[in-house]
TORROBA-394919 format. One record per atom (N, C-alpha, C): x negated, z, y negated. Coordinates in steps of 0.1 Angstrom, whole numbers, padded with zeros to 4 digits, always signed. Layout:
BEGIN
XZY ...
***
This chain:
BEGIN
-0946-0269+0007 -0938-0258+0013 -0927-0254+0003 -0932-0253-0010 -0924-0249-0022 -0910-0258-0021 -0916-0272-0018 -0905-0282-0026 -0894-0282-0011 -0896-0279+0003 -0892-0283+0011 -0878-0268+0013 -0886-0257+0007 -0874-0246+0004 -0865-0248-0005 -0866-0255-0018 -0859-0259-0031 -0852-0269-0026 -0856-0276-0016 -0844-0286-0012 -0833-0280-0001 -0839-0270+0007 -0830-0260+0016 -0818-0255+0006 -0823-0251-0005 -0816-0240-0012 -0810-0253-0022 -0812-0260-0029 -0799-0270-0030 -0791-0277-0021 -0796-0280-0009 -0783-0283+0003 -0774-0274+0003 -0780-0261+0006 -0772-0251+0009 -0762-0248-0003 -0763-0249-0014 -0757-0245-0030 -0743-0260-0029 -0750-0269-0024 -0739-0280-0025 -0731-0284-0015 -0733-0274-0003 -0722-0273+0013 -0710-0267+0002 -0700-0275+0007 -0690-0274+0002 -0681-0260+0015 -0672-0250+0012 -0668-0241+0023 -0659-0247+0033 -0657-0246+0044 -0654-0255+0057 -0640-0252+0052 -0632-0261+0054 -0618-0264+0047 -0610-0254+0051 -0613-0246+0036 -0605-0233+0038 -0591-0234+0036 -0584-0244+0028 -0566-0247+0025 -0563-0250+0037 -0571-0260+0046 -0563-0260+0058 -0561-0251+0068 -0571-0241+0069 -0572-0231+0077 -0559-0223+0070 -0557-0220+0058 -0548-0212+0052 -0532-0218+0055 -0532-0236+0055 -0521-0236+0055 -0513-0237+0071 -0525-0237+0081 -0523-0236+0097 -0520-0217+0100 -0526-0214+0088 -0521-0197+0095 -0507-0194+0086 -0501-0196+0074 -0491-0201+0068 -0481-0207+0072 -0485-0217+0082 -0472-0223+0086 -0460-0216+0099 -0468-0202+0109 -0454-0197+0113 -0446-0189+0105 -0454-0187+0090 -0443-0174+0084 -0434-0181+0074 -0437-0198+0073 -0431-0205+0068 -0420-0210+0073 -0420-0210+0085 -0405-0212+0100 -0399-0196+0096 -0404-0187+0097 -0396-0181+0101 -0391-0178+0087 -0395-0176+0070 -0391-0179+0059 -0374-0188+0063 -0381-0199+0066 -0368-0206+0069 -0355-0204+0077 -0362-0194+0088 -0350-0194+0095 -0343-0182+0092 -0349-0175+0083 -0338-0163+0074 -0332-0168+0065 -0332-0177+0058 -0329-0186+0050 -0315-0192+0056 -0318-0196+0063 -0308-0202+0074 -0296-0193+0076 -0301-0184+0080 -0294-0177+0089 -0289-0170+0074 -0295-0168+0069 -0281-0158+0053 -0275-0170+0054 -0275-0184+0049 -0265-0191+0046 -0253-0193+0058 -0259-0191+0067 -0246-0196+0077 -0238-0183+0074 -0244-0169+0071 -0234-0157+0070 -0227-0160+0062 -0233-0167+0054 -0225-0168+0035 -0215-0178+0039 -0216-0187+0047 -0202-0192+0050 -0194-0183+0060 -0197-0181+0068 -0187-0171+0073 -0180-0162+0070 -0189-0155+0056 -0178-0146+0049 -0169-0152+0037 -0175-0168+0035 -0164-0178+0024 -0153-0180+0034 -0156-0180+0043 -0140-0186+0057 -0130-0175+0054 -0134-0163+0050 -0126-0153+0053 -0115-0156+0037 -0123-0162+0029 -0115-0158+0013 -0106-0173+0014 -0098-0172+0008 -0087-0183+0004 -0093-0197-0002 -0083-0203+0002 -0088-0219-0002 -0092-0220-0018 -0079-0214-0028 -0082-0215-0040 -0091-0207-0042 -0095-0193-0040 -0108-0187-0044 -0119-0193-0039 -0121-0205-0029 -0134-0210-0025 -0137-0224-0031 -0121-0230-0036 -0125-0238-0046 -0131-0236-0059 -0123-0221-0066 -0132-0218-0080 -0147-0212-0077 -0149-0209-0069 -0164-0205-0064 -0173-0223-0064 -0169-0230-0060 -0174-0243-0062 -0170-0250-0073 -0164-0251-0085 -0163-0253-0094 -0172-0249-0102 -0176-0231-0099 -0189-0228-0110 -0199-0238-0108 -0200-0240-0098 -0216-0246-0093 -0215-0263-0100 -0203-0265-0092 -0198-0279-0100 -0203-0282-0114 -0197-0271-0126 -0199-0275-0137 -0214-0267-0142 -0221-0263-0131 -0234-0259-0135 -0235-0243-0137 -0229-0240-0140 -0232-0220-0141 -0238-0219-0134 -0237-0218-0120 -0246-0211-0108 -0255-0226-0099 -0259-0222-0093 -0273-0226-0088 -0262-0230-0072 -0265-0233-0061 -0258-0233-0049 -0270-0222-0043 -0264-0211-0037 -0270-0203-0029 -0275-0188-0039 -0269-0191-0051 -0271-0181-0063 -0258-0171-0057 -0248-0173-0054 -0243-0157-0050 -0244-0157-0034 -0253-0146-0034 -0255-0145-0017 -0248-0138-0008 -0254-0129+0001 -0246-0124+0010 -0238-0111+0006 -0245-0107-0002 -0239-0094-0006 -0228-0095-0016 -0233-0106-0026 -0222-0107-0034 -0209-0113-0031 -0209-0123-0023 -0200-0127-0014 -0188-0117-0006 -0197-0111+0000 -0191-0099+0009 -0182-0088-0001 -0184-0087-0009 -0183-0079-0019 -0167-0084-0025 -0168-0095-0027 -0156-0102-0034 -0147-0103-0021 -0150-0108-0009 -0140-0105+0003 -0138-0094+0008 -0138-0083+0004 -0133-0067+0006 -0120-0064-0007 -0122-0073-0013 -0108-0070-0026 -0099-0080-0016 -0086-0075-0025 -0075-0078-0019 -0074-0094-0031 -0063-0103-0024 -0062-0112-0029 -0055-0114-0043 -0050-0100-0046 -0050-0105-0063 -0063-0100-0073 -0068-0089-0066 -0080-0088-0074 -0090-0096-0074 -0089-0101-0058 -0100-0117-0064 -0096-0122-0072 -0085-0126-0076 -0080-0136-0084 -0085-0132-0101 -0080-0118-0100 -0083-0113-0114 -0101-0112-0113 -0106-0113-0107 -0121-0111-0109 -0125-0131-0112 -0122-0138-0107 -0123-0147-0114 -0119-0154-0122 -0106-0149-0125 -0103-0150-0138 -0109-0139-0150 -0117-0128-0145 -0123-0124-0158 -0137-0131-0162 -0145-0137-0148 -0152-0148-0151 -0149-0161-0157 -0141-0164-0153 -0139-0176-0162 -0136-0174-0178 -0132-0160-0183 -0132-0154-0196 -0145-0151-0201 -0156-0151-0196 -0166-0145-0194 -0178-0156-0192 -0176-0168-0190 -0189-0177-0185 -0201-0177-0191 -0199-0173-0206 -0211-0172-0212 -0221-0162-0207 -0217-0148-0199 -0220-0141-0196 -0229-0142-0182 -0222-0148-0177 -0226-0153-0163 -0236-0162-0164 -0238-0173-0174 -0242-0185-0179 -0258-0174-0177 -0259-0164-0190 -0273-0157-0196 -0279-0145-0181 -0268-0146-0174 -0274-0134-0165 -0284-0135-0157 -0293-0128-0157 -0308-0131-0148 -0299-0129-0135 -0292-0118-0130 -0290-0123-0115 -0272-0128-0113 -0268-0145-0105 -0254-0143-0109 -0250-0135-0097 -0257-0131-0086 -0249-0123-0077 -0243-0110-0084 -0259-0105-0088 -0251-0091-0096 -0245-0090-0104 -0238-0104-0113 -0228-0104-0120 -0214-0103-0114 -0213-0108-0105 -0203-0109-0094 -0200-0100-0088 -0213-0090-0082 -0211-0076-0081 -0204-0066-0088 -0210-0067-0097 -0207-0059-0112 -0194-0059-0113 -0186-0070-0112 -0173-0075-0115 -0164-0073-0102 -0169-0070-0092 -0162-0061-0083 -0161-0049-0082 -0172-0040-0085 -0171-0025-0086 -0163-0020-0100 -0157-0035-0111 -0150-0029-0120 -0138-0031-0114 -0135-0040-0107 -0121-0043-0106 -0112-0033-0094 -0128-0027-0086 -0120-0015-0076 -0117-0004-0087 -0127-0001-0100 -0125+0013-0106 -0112+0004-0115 -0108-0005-0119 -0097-0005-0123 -0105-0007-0137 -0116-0010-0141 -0119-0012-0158 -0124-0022-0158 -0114-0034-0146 -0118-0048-0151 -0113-0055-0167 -0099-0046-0168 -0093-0052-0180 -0085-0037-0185 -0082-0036-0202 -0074-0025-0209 -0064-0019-0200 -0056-0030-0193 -0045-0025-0185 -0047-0010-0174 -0062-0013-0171 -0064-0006-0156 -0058-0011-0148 -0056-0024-0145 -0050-0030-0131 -0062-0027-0118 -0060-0020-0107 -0068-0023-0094 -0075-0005-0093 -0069+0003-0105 -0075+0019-0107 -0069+0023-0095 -0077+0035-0089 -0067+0044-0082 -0057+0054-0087 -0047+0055-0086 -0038+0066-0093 -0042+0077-0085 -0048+0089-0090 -0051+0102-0088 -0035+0110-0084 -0026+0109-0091 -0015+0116-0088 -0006+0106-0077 -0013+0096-0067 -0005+0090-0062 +0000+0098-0050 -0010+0105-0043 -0006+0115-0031 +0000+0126-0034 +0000+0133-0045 +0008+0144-0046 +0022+0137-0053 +0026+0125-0055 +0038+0122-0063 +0047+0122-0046 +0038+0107-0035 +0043+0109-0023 +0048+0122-0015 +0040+0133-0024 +0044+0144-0013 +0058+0155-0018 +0061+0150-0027 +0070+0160-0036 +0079+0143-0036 +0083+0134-0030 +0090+0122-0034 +0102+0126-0022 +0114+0125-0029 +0121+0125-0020 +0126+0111-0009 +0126+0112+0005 +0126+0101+0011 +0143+0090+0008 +0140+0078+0013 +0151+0070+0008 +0161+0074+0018 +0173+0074+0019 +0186+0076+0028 +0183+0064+0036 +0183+0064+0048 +0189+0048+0057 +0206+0050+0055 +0205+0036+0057 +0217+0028+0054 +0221+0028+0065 +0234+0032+0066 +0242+0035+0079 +0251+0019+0083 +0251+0017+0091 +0260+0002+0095 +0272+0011+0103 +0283+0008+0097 +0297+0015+0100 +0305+0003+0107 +0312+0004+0124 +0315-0006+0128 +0333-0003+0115 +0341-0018+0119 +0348-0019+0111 +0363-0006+0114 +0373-0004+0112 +0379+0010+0109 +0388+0007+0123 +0393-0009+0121 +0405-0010+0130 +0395-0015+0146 +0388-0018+0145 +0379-0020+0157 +0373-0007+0163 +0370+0003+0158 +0369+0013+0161 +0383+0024+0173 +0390+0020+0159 +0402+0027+0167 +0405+0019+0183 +0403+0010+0187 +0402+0000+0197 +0393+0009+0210 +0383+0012+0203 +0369+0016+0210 +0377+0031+0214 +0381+0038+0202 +0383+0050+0210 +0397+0053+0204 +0407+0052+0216 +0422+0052+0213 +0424+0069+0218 +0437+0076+0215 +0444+0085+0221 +0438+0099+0210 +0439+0111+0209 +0434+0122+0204 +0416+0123+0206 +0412+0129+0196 +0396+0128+0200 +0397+0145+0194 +0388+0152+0203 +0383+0169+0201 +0369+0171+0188 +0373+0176+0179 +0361+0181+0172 +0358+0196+0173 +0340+0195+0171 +0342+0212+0166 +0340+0213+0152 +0350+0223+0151 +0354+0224+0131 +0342+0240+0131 +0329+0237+0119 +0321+0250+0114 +0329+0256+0109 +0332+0266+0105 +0339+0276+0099 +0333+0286+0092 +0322+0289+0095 +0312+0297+0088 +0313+0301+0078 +0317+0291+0065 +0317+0293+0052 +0331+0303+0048 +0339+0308+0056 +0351+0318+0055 +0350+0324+0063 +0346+0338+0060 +0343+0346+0074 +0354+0356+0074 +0367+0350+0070 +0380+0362+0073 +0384+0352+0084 +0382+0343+0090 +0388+0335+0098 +0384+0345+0112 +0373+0347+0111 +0368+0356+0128 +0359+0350+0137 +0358+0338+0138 +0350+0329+0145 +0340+0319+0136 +0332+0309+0143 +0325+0308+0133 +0325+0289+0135 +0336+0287+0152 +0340+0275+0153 +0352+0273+0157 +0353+0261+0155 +0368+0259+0159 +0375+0242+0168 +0378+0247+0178 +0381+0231+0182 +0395+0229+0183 +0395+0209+0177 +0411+0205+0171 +0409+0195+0176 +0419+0195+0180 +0420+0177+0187 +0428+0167+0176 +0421+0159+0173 +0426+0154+0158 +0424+0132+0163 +0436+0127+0159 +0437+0113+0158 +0427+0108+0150 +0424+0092+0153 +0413+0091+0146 +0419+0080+0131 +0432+0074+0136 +0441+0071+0119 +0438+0085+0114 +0437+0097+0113 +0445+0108+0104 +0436+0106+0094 +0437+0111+0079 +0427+0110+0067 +0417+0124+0068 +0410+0124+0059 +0403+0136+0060 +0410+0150+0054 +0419+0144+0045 +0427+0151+0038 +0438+0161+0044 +0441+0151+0056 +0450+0160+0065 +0441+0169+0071 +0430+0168+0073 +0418+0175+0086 +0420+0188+0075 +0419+0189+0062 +0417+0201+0052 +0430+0209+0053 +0440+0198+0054 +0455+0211+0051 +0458+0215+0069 +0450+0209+0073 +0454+0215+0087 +0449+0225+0091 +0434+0228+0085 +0426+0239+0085 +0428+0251+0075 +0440+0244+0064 +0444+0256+0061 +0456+0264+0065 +0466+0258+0075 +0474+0259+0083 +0466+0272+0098 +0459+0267+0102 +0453+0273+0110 +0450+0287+0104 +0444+0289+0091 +0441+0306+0086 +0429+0305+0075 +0423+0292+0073 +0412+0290+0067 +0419+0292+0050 +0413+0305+0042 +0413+0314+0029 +0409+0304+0017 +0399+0293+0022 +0391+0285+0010 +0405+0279+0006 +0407+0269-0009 +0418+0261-0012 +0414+0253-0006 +0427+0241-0004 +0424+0226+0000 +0414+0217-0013 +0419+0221-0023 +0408+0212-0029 +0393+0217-0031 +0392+0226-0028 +0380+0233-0029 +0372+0228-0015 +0375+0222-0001 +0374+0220+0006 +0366+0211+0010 +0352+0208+0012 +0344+0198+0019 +0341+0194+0032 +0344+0185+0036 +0338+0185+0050 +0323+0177+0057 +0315+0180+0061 +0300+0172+0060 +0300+0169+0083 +0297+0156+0078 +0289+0153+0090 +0276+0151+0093 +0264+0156+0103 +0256+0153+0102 +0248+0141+0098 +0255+0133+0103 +0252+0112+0106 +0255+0103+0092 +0268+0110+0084 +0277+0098+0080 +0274+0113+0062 +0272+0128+0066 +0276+0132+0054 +0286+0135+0045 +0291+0141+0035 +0300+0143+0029 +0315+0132+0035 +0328+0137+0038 +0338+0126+0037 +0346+0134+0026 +0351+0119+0027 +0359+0116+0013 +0374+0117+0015 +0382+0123+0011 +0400+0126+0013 +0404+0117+0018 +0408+0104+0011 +0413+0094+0012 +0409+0081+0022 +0390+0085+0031 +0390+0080+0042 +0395+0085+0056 +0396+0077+0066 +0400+0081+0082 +0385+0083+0087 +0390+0093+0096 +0383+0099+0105 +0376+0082+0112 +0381+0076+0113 +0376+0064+0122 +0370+0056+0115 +0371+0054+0103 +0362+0048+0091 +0347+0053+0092 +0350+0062+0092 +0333+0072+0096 +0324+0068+0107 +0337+0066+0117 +0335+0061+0128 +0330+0073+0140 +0340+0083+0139 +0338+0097+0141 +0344+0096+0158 +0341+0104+0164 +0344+0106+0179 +0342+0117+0184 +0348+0118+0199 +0351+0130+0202 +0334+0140+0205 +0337+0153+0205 +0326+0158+0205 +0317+0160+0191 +0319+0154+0180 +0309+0156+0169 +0321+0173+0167 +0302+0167+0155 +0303+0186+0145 +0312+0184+0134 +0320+0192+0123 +0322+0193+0111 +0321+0202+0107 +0312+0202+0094 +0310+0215+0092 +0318+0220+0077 +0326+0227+0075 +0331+0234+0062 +0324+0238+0052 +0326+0234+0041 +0317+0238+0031 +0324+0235+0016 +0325+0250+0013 +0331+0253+0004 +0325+0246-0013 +0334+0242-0022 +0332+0230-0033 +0328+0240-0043 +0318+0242-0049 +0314+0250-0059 +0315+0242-0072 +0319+0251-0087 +0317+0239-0095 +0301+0243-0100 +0298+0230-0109 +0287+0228-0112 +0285+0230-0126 +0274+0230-0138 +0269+0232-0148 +0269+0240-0150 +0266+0250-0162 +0269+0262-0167 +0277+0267-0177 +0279+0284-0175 +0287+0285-0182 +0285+0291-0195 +0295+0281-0207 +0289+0284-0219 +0295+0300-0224 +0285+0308-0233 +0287+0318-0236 +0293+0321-0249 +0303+0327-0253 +0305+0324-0267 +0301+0330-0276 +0302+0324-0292 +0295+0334-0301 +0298+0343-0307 +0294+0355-0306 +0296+0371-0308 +0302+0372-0321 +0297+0359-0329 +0298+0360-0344 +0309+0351-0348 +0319+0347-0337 +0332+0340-0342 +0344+0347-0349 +0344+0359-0344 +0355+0366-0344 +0355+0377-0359 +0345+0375-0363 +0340+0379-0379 +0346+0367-0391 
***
């Protein structure tokens, strides 16, 4: 009876466990599909966001791999993405501070977050000494205190004008700036050959107190005229404004010294 349990109890000691790797690698194998199919699916993103970056930035991105620095599938999606939100010269300068830099890239446990790294410098601008890619802090208040550019006025030509509008043309003359005149406008029917120069002594004919040379005339469109141009150089017609405006001189005036006359 003894020997018939000792043989029970050595069978049982040398049953080997019912094939537990296989049982492990049959419950293993759906999380190993789906393993894969994340796999999958980052890489097809990781091309999709390489479509977006330029030929030459996707050639130096295959170059590292080429000469060994990186692994294929070593910068992933994030880092990827990351470098396609810069503008196309800062990629440029981000791989060009890698290529100054390989050894660094070479030793880095992660190369995505090297690549990272090298984007959030190149938005703060301390990719290089220069500060290329900084934000300028005074760039919105410079815009707001910037005075805007004049457009450029296209003037048809003087004698083609006169063509367009032949016979006497009516302005209103401002007057404002001389208030012994009485009124504050004035309308003259004025040719469009006449100079501007005549428009001044004619206005002083009329009663206007300012001197002729002291005399400015401004349009709203065209701006200051000049003596020596025609009314139809301006390209002036009937119905506009002129407005008078007296010529003030400019700089200051010097004071003399109290202590000359000693």
């Amino acid at each position: 009876m003894a020997a018939e349990t000792a043989e029970r109890r050595s069978r049982s000691r040398s049953r080997s466990p019912p094939q537990l790797s296989a049982v492990v690698t049959k419950e293993n194998q759906p999380l190993t599909e789906v393993v894969q199919l994340e796999a999958r699916a980052v890489e097809e993103q990781v091309k999709l966001v390489e479509s977006v970056l330029s030929d030459e930035v996707r050639t130096r991105l295959r170059g590292y791999v080429e000469e060994g620095l990186v692994k294929p599938g070593d910068f992933d999606l994030q880092a990827v993405s990351n470098l396609a939100t810069l503008n196309k010269d800062l990629q440029e300068r981000v791989l060009t501070y890698i290529d100054s830099n390989k050894v660094y890239l070479t030793h880095s446990r992660s190369k995505a977050g090297f690549l990272v790294s090298c984007c959030e410098k190149a938005r703060r601008g301390a990719l290089d000494e220069k500060g290329i890619g900084a934000v300028d802090p005074w760039r919105d208040y410079l815009l707001s205190i910037a005075r805007p550019r004049p457009r450029q006025i296209e003037l048809v030509p003087e004698l083609e004008w006169l063509q367009r509008c032949p016979g006497a043309q009516e302005f209103l003359l401002d007057v404002q700036a001389d208030p012994d005149v009485g009124v504050s406008v004035i309308r003259v029917s004025l040719q469009l050959f006449h100079s501007v120069l005549s428009v001044k002594e004619k206005l002083a004919d009329i009663g206007v107190n300012i001197p002729v040379q002291k005399m400015r005339l401004k349009e709203a469109t065209v701006g200051f005229l000049r003596d020596e141009r025609t009314l139809a150089f301006y390209n002036l017609s009937s119905g506009m404004r002129l407005q008078l405006v007296p010529k003030r001189r400019g700089g200051v005036t010097r004071r003399g010294d109290p202590t000359e006359d000693f």
